[in-house]
N, C-alpha and C positions, 0 to 999 in steps of 0.2 A: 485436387490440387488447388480448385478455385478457394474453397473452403480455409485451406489453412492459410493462402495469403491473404485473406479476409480479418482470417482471426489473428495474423501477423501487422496487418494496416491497422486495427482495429487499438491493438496491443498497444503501436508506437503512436498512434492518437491519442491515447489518453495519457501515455506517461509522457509526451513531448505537452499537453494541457495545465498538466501539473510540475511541471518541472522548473516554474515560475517559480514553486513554492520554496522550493529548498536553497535559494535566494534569501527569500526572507524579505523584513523592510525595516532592519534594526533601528533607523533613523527614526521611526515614529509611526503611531497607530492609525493607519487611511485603510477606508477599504471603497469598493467601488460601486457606489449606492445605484440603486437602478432606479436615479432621475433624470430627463432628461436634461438634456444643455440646452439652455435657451439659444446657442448657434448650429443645433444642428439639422437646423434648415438649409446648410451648404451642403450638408450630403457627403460629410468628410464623417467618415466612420471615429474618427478621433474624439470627434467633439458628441456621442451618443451616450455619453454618460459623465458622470461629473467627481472627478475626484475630491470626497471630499472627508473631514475629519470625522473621529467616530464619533464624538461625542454630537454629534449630530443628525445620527443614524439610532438612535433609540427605540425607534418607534419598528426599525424591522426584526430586533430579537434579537438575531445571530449576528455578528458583525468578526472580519480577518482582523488580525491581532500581528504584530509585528513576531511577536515571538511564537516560533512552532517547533517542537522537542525534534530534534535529528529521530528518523528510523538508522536502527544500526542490526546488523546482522550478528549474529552472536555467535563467538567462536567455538567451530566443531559442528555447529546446527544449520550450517545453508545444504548440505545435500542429504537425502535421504534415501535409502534403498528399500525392496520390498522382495523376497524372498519364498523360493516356494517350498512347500512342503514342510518349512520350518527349518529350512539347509541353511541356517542363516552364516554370514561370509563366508559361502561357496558362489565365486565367481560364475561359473556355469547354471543355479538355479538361480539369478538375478529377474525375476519381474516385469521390475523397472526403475531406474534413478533419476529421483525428482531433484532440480537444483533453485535458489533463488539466488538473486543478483540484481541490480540495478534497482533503488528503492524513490522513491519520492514522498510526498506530504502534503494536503492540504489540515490548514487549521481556522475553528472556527470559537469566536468566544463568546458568552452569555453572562448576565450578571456573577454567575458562582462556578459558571461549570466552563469546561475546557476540549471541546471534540475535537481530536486527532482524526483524522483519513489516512491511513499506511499506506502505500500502494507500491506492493514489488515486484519485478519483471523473473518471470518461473520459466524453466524448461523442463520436460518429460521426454526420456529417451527409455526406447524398450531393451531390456536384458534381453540371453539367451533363451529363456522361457518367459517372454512378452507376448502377449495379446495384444487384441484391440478389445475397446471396452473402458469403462467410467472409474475411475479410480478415487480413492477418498486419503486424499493428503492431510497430516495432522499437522496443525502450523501453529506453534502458542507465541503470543502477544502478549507483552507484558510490556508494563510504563513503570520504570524508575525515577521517586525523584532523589537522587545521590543513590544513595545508599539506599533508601525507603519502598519498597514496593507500595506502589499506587493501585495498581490493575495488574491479573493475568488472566488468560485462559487461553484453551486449546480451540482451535476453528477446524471443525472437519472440512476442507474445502475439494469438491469434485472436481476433476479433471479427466476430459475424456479423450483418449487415447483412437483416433479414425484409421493410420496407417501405422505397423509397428514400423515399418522401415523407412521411416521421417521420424526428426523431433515433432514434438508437440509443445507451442509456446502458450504461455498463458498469464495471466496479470490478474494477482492476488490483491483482493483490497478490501480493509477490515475497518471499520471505526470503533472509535473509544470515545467513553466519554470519563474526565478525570474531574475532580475539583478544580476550579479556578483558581485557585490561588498557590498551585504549586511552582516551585521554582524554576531559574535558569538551569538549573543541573538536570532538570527534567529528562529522560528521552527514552525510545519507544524500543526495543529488541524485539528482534522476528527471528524466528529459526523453526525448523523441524523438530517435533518433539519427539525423543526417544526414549522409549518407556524401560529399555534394558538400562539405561543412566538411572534410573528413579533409586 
């Protein structure tokens, strides 16, 4: 029990972390250089670092970018089943049913290039023929800019199953890296891949 509310705090840590992101800062390019403030001798956590413009951050490489491509869920691909024996849609040899939901984003820019951080909140619940045991979700990530495929690929991503008779939560998160110079229209689809659709 201790276990899975661990990995449940753990969960809403990092997506409440990032959840900054999908905000955005359309107003203008800042990110939050790790210099300090010459006041933060008062001991106000406010004043521990300095917001300041990018173009004056060159020297660390990677710098946040106002603009970070939306993750969108792609319709028909947030839940996936796993079937035994090969009884595929027979309710009663169900596995187990993986779902995604709740996504967020960090983004990070460099002279040409453009890295995405995806990051979606997963549940794992056991069918009638569930185990416990490690399971291997197929997740494809692809970057559209419009119309244009920039990036895909499929993420074998493990999830392991301790109690059938609990969910099982988990936080999927993948990075991309694309050209920098692609557009507003940009944005990142996540879903289950299903190979009986190919």
């Amino acid at each position: 029990m201790s276990v899975l509310v661990s990995r449940g705090v753990v969960a809403v840590s990092l997506m409440m972390l990032l959840a900054g992101c999908n905000s955005g800062n359309p107003g203008g390019d800042f990110v939050l250089a790790g210099k300090p403030d010459p006041m933060q001798g008062t001991g106000d956590p406010a004043t521990r670092y300095t917001r300041v413009p990018v173009a004056t951050t060159a020297e660390t490489g990677a710098v946040v970018q106002g603009f970070c491509p939306a993750v969108v869920l792609r319709d028909g691909t947030a839940y996936h089943r796993s079937y035994a024996g090969g009884k595929q849609d027979d309710p009663q040899q169900v596995v187990y049913q993986a779902s995604l939901a709740d996504s967020t984003r960090a983004c990070a820019r460099t002279d040409t290039t453009l890295t995405i951080t995806a990051v979606l909140q997963g549940r794992l619940v056991a069918g009638p023929q569930g185990k416990a045991g490690t399971f291997t979700l197929p997740i494809r990530v692809t970057v559209l800019d419009g119309d244009n495929e920039v990036s895909s690929q499929v993420v074998q991503y493990p999830v392991t199953m301790a109690d059938v008779n609990q969910p099982t939560q988990f936080v999927f998160s993948n990075e991309v890296t694309v050209p920098g110079d692609v557009s507003g229209a940009t944005r990142v689809y996540v879903g289950f891949e299903d190979k009986k659709k190919k």
